[in-house]
C-alpha positions in Angstrom: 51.3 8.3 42.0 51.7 7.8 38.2 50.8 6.3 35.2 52.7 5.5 31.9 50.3 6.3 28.9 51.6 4.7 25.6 50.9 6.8 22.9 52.9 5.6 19.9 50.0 4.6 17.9 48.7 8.0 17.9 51.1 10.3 18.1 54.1 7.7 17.2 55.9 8.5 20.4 58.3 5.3 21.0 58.2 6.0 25.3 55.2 6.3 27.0 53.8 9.4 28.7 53.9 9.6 32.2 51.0 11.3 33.7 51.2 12.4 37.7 47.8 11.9 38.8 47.3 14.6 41.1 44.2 16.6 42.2 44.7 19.0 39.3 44.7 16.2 36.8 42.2 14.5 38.4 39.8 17.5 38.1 40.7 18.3 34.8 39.2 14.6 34.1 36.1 14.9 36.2 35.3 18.6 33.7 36.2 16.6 31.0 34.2 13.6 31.6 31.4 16.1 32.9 31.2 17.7 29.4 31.0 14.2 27.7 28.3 13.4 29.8 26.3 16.8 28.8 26.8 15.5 25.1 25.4 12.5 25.9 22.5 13.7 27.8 21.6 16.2 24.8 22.5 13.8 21.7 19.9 11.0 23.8 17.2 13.9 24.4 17.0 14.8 20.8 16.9 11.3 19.6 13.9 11.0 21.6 12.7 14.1 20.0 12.8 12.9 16.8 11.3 9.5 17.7 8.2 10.9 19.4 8.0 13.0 16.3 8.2 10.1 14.0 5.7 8.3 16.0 3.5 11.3 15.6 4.0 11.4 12.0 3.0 7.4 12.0 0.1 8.2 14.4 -1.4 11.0 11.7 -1.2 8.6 8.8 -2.6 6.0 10.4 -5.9 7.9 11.2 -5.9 9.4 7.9 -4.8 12.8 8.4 -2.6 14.5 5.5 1.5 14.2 6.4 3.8 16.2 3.9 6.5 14.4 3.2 9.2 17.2 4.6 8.0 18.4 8.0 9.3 22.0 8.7 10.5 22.3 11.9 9.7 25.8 14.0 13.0 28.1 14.6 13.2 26.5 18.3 14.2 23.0 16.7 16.9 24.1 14.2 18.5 26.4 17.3 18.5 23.0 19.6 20.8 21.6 16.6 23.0 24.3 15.9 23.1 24.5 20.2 24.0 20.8 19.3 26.4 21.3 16.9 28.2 23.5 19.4 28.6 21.3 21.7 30.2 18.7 19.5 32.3 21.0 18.3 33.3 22.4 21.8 34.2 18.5 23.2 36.1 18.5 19.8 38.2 20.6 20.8 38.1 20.1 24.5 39.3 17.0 24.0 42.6 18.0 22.1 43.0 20.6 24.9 42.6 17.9 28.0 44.7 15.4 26.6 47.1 18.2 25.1 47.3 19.4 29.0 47.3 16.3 30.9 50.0 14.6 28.6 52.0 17.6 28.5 52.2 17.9 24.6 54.0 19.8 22.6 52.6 22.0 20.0 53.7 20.0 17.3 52.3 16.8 19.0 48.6 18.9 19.8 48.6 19.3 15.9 48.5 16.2 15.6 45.8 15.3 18.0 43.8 17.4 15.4 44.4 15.2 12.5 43.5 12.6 14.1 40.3 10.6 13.2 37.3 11.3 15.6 37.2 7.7 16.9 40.9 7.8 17.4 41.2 10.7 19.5 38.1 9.2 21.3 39.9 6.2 21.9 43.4 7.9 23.0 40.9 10.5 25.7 39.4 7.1 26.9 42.8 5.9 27.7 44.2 8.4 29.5 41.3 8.9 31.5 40.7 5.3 32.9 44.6 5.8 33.7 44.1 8.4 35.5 41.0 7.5 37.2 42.9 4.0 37.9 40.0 2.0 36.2 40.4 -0.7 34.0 37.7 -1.1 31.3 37.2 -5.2 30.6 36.0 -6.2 27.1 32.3 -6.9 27.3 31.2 -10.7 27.5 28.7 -12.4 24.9 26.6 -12.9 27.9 26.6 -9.6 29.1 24.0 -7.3 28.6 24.4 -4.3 30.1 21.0 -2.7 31.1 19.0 -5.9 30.6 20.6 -7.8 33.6 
């Protein structure tokens, strides 16, 4: 089987793409969507870091105890945010490498993958994978509410 993937508003290709979707493809899209996922679970997990935090900051004041205003975090919190940083950085570029495989792009058409903004190449990787994974994402409903049902 195979999909057509139009990509003339990112990469101003008139024809669309046409992706096979074999196993290798398919795989590529699992890893990729895999490492999304890991981003996800590590972007959430230091939110709730620095929410607990926050509340323990709010917890001190409100017993009376002495907050500075600038909290110094030990060394282990600065390494989980560069660990962070690496990771954003590494789906950064994973993602111009999947969709640079999957599509079959040229060098010239990679580079421009790059310049893209972040939510545009976000956008274009979310494309091609529910093409390839043969889903259909549906605009959300006003009386939808995800988790809350």
């Amino acid at each position: 089987m195979a999909v057509k993937i139009n990509v003339e508003e990112e990469l101003g290709m008139k024809r669309p793409i046409t992706v096979k979707v074999t196993n290798k493809n398919f795989r590529k899209t699992l890893k990729f969507q895999k490492k999304m996922l890991h981003l996800q679970i590590l972007q959430t997990k230091q939110a709730e870091k620095e929410k607990a935090a926050e509340q323990e900051r709010q917890d001190k004041i409100e017993a009376g105890e002495e907050v500075s205003d600038v909290e110094v975090d030990d060394l282990k919190d600065y390494e989980e945010y560069e660990k962070l940083i690496d990771e954003i950085d590494e789906l950064q570029e994973g993602t111009v490498t999947y969709l640079g495989e999957v599509l079959h792009l040229s060098e010239a058409n990679i580079e421009k993958l790059d310049d893209l903004e972040t939510d545009e190449l976000q956008s274009l990787a979310e494309k091609v994978i529910s093409k390839v994974m043969g889903i259909e994402p549906e605009q959300a409903k006003p009386e939808d509410k995800g988790l809350e049902d």
